[in-house]
N, C-alpha and C positions, 0 to 999 in steps of 0.2 A: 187475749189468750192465744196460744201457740200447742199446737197438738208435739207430743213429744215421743217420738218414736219409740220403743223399744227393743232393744237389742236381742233376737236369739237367745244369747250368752249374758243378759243378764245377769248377777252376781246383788243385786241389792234387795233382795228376800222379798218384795212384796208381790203380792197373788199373781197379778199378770206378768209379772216377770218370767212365771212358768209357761206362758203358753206355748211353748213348742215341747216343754217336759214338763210333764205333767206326775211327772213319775216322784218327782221332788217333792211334791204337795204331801209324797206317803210318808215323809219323812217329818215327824212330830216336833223336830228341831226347826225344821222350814215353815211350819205351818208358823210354830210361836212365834219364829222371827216379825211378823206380821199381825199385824195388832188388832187387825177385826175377827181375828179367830177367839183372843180373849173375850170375846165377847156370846160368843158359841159354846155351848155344853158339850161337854165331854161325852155323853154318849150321844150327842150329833156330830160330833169328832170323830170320833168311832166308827160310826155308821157311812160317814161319808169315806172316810178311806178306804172302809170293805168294798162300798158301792165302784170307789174307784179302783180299788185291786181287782175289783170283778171284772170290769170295763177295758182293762189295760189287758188283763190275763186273757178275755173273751176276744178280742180286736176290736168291740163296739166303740170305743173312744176315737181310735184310729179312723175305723168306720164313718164316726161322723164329724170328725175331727181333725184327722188327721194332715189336711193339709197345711195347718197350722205348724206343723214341722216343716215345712220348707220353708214359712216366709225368713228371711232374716231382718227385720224389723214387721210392729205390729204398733198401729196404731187404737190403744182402746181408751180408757180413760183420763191417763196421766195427759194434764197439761199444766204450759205455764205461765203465770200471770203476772204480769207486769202493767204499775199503773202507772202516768206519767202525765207530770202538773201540768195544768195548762198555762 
């Protein structure tokens, strides 16, 4: 397994691809683009976007978050796997 960096600038809609914009997630087109939200109720959809418009609007995101806008790669979940015969 191979940890796989991700870009700032991302462009391939899934969750952590946001984490330097988080502003994107408010965006109902970017959430569906990503498939574990189908999995999530709508008024837990809901509720989380307020929680995050609160957050973004208040600075507490920034706050505790914020420096997450500076990295220009981030390494969290995405890796890749490659298995090779012996």
């Amino acid at each position: 397994m191979t940890r796989v960096p991700i870009p700032v600038d991302c462009t391939d809609g899934f969750n952590e691809a946001y984490y330097a914009r988080p502003e994107m997630l408010l965006d109902p087109g970017a959430r569906q683009a990503c498939s574990a939200w189908s999995f999530v109720d709508e008024q837990v959809r809901d509720r989380f976007a307020a929680d995050l418009r609160g957050d973004l609007d208040s600075g507490a995101w920034d706050a505790r978050f914020g420096a997450l806008r500076q990295l220009p790669f981030y390494e969290g979940s995405l890796v890749a796997v490659r298995s090779v015969s012996a």
